[in-house]
mmCIF file of the N, C-alpha and C atoms, coordinates in Angstrom:
data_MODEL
# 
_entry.id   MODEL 
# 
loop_
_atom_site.group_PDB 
_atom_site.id 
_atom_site.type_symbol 
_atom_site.label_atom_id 
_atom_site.label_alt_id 
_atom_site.label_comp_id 
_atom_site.label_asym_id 
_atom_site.label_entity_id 
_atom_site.label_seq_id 
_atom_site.pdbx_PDB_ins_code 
_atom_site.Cartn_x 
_atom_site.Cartn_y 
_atom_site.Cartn_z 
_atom_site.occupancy 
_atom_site.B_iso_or_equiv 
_atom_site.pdbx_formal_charge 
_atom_site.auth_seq_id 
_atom_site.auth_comp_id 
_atom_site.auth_asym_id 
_atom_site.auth_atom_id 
_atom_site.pdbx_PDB_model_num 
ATOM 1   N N  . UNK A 1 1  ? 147.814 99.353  356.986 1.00 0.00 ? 1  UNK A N  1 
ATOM 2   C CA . UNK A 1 1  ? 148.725 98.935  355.903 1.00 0.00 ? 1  UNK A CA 1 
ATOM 3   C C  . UNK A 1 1  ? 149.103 100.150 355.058 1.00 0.00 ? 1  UNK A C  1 
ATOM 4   N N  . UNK A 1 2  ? 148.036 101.062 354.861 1.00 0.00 ? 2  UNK A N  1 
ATOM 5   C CA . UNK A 1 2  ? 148.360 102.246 354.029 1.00 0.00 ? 2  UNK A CA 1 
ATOM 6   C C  . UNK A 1 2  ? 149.311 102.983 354.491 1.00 0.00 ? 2  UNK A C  1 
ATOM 7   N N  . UNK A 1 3  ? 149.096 103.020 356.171 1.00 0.00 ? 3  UNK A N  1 
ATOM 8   C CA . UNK A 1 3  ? 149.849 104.240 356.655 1.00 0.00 ? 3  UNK A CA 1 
ATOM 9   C C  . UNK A 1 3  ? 150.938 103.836 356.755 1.00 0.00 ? 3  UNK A C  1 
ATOM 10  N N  . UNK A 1 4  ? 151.356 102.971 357.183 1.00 0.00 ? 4  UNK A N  1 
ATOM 11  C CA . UNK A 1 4  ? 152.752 101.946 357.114 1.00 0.00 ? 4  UNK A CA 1 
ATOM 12  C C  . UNK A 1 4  ? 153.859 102.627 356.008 1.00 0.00 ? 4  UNK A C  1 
ATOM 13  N N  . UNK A 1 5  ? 152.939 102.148 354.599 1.00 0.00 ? 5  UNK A N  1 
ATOM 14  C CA . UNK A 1 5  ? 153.479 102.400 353.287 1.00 0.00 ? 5  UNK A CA 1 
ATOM 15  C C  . UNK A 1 5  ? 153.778 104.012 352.894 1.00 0.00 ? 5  UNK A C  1 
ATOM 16  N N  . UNK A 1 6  ? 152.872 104.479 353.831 1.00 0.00 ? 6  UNK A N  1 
ATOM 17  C CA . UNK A 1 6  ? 153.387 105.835 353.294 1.00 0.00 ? 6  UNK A CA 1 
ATOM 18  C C  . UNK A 1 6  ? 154.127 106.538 354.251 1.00 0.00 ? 6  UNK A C  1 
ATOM 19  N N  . UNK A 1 7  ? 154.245 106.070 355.534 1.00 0.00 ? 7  UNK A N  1 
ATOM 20  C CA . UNK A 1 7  ? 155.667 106.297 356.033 1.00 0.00 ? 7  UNK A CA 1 
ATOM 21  C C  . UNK A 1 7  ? 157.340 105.620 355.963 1.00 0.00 ? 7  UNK A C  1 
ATOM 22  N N  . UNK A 1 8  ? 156.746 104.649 355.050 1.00 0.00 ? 8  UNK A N  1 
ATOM 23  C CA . UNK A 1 8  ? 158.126 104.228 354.397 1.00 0.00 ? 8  UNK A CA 1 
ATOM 24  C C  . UNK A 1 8  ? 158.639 105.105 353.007 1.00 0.00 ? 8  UNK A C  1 
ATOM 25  N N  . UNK A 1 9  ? 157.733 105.589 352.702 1.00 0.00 ? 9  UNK A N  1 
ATOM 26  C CA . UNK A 1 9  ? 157.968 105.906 351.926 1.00 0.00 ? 9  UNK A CA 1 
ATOM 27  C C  . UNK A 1 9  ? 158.662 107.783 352.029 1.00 0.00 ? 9  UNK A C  1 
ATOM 28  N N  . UNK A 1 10 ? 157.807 107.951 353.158 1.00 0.00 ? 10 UNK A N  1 
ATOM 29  C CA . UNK A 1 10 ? 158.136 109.667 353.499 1.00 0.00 ? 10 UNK A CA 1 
ATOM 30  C C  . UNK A 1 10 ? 159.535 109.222 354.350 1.00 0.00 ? 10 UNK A C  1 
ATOM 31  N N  . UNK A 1 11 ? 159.572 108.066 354.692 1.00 0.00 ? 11 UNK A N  1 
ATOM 32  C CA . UNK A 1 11 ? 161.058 107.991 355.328 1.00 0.00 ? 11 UNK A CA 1 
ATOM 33  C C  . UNK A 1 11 ? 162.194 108.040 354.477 1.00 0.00 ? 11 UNK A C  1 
ATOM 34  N N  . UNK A 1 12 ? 161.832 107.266 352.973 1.00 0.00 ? 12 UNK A N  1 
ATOM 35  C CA . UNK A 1 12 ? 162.816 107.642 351.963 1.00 0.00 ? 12 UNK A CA 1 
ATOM 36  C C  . UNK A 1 12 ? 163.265 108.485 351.576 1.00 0.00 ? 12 UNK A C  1 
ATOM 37  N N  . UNK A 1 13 ? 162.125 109.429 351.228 1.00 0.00 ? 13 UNK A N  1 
ATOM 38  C CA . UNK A 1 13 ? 162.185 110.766 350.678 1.00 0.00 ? 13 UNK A CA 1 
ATOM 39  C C  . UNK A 1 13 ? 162.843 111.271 351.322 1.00 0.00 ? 13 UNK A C  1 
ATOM 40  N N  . UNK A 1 14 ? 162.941 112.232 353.045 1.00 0.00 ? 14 UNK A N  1 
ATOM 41  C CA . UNK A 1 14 ? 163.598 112.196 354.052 1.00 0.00 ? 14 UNK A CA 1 
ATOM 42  C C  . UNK A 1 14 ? 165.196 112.010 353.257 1.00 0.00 ? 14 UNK A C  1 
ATOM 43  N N  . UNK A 1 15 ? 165.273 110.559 353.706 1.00 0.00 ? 15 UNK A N  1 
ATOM 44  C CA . UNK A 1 15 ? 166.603 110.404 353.643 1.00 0.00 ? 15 UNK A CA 1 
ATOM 45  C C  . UNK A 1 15 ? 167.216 110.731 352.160 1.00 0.00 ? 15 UNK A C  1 
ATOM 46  N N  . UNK A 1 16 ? 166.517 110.551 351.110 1.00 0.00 ? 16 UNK A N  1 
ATOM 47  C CA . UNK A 1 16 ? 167.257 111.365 349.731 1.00 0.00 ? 16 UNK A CA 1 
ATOM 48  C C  . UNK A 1 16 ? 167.286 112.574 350.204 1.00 0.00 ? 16 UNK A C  1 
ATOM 49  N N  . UNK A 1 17 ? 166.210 113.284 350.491 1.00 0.00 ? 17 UNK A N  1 
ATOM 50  C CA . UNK A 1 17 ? 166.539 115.044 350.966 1.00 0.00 ? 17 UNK A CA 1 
ATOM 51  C C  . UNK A 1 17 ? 167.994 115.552 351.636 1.00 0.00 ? 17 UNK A C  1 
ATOM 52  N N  . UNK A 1 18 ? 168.076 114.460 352.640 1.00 0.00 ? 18 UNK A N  1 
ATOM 53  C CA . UNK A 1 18 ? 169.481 114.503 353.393 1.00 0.00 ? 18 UNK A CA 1 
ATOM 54  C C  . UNK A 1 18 ? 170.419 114.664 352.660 1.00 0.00 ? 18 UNK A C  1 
ATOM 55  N N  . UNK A 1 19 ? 170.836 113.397 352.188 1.00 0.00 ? 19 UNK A N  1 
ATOM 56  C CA . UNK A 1 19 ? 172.147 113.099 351.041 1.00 0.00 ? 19 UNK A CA 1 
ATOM 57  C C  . UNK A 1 19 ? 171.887 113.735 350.175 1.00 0.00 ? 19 UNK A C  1 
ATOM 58  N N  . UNK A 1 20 ? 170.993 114.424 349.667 1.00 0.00 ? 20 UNK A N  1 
ATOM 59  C CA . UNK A 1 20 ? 170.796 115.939 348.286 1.00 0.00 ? 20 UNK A CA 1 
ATOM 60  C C  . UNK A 1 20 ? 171.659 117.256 349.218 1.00 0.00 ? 20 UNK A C  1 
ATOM 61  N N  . UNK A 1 21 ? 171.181 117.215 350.422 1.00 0.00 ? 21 UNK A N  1 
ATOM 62  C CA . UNK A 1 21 ? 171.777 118.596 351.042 1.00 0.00 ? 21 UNK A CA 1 
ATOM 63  C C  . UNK A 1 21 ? 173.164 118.354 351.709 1.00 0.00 ? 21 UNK A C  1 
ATOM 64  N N  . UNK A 1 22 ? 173.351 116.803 351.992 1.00 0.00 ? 22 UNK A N  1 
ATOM 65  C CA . UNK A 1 22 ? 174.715 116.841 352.598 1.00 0.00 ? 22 UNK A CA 1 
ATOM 66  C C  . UNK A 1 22 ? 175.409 116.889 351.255 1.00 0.00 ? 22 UNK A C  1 
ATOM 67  N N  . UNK A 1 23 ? 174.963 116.579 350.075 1.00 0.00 ? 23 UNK A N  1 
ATOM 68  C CA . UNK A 1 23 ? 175.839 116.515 348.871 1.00 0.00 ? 23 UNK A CA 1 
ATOM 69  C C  . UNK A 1 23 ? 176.154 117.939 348.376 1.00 0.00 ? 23 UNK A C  1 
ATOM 70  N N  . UNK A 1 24 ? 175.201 118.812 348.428 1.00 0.00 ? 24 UNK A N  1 
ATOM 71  C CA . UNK A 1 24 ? 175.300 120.356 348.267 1.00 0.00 ? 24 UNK A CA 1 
ATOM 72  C C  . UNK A 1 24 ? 176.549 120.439 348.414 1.00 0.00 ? 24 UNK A C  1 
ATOM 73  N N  . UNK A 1 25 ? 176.152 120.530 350.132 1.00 0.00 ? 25 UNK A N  1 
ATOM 74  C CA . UNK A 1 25 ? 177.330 121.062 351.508 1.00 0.00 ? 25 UNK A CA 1 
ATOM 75  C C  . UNK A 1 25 ? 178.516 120.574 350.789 1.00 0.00 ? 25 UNK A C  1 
ATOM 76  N N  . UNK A 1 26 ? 178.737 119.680 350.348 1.00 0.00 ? 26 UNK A N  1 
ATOM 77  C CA . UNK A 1 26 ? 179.941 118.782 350.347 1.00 0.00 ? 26 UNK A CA 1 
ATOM 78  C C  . UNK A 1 26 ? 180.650 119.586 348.870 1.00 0.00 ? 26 UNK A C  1 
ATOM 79  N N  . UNK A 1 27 ? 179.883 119.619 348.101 1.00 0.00 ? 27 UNK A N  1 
ATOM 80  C CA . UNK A 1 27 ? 180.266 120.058 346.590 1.00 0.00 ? 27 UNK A CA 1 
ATOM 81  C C  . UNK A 1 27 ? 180.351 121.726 346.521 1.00 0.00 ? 27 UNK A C  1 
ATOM 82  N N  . UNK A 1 28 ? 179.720 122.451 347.439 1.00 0.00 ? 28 UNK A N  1 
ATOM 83  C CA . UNK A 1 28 ? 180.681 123.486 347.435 1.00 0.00 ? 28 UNK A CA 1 
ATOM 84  C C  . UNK A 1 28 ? 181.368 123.616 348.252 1.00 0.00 ? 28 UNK A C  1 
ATOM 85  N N  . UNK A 1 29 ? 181.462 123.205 349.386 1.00 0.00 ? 29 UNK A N  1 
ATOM 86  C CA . UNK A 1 29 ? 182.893 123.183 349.613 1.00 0.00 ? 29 UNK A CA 1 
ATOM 87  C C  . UNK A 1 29 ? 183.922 122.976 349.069 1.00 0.00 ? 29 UNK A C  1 
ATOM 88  N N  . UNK A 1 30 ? 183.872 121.690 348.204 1.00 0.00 ? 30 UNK A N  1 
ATOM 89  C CA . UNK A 1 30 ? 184.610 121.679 347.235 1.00 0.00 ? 30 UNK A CA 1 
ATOM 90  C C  . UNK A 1 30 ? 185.084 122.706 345.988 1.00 0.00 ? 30 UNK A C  1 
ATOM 91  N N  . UNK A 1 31 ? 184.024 123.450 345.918 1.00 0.00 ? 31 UNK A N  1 
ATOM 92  C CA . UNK A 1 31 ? 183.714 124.367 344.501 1.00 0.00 ? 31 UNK A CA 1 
ATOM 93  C C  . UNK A 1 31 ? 184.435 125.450 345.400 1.00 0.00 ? 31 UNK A C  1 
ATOM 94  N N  . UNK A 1 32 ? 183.981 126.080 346.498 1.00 0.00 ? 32 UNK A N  1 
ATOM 95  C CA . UNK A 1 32 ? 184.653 126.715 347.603 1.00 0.00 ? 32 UNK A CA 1 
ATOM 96  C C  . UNK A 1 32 ? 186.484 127.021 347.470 1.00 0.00 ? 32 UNK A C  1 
ATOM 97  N N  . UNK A 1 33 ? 187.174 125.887 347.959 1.00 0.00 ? 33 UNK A N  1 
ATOM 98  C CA . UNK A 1 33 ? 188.528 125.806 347.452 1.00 0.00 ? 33 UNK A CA 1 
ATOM 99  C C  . UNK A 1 33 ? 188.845 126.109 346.301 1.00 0.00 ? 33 UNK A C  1 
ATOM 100 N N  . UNK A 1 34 ? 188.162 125.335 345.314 1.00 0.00 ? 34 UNK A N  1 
ATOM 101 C CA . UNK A 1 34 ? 188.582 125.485 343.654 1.00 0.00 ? 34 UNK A CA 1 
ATOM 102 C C  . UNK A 1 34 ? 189.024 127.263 343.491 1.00 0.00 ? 34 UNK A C  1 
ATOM 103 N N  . UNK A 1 35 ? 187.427 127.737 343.885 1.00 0.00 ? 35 UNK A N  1 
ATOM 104 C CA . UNK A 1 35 ? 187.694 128.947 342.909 1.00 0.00 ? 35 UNK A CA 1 
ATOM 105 C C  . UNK A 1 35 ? 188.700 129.717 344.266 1.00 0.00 ? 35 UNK A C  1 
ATOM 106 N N  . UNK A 1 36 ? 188.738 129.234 344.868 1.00 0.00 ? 36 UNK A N  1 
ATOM 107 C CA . UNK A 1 36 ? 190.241 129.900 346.267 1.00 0.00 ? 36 UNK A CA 1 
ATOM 108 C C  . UNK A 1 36 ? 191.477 129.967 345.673 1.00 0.00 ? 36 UNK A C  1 
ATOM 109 N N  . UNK A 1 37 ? 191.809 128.921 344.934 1.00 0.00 ? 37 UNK A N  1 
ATOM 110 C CA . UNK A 1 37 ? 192.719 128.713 343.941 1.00 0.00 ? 37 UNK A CA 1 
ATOM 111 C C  . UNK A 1 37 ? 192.963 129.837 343.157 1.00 0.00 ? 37 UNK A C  1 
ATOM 112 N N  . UNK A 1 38 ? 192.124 129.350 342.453 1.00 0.00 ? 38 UNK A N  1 
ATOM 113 C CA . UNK A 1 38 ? 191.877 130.186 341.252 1.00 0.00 ? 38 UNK A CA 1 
ATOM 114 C C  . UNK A 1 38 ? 192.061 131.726 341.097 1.00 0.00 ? 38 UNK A C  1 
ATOM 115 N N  . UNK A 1 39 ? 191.155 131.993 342.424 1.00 0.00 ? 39 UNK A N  1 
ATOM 116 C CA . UNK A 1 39 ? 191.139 133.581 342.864 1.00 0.00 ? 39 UNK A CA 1 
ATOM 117 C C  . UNK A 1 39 ? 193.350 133.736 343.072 1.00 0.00 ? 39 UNK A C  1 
ATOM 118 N N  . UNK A 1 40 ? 193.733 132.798 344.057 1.00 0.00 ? 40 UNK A N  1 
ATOM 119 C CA . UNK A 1 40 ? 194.929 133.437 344.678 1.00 0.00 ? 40 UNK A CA 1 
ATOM 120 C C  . UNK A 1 40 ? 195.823 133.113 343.325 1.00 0.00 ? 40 UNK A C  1 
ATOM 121 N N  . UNK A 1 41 ? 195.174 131.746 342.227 1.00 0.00 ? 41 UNK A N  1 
ATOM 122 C CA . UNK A 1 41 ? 196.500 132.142 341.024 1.00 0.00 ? 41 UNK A CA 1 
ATOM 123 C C  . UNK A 1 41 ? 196.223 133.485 340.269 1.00 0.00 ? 41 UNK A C  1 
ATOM 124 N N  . UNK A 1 42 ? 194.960 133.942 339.872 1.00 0.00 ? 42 UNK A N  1 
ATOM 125 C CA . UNK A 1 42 ? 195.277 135.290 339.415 1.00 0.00 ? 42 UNK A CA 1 
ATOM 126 C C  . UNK A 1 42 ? 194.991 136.118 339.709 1.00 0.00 ? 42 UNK A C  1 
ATOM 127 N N  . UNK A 1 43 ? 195.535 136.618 341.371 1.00 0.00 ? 43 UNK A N  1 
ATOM 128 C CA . UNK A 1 43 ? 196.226 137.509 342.207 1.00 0.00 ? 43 UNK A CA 1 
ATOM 129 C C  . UNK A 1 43 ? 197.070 136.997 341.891 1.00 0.00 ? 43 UNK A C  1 
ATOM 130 N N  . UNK A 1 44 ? 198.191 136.669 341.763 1.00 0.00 ? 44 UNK A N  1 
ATOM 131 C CA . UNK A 1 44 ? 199.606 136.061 341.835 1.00 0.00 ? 44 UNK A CA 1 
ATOM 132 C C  . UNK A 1 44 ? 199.887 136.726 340.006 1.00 0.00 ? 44 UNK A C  1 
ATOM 133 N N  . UNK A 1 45 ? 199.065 136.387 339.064 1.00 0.00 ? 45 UNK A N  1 
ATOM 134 C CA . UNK A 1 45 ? 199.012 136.951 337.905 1.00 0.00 ? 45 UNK A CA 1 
ATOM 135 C C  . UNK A 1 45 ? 199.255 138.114 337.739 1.00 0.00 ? 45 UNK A C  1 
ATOM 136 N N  . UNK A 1 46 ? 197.867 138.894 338.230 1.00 0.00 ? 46 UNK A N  1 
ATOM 137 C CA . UNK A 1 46 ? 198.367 140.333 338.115 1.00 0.00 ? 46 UNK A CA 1 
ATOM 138 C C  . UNK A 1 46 ? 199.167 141.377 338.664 1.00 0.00 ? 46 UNK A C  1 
ATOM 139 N N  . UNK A 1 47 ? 199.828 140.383 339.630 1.00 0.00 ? 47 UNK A N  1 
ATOM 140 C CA . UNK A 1 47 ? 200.977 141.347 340.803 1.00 0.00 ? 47 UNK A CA 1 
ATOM 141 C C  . UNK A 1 47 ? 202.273 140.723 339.629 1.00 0.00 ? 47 UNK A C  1 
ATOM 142 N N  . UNK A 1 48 ? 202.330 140.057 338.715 1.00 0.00 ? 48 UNK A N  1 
ATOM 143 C CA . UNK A 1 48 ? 203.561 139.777 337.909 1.00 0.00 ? 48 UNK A CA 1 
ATOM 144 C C  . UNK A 1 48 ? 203.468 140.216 336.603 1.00 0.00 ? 48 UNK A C  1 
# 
């Protein structure tokens, strides 16, 4: 019964770990583009 419980439980953990690192991945990528932007509007700035 114990061990049961504590592999349900390490199975949770597990899966938050996942969705913490696929959320990373996901948010800089996002952050990734942003400052891509950002970078090519001011290049575009200082060439004007």
């Amino acid at each position: 019964m114990k061990r049961a419980g504590y592999s349900l439980f390490s199975g949770k953990v597990l899966f938050f770990t996942v969705k913490t690192v696929k959320n990373k991945i996901f948010n800089k990528k996002i952050l990734d583009k942003k400052s891509e932007k950002v970078y090519h509007f001011s290049k575009q700035k200082e060439i004007y």
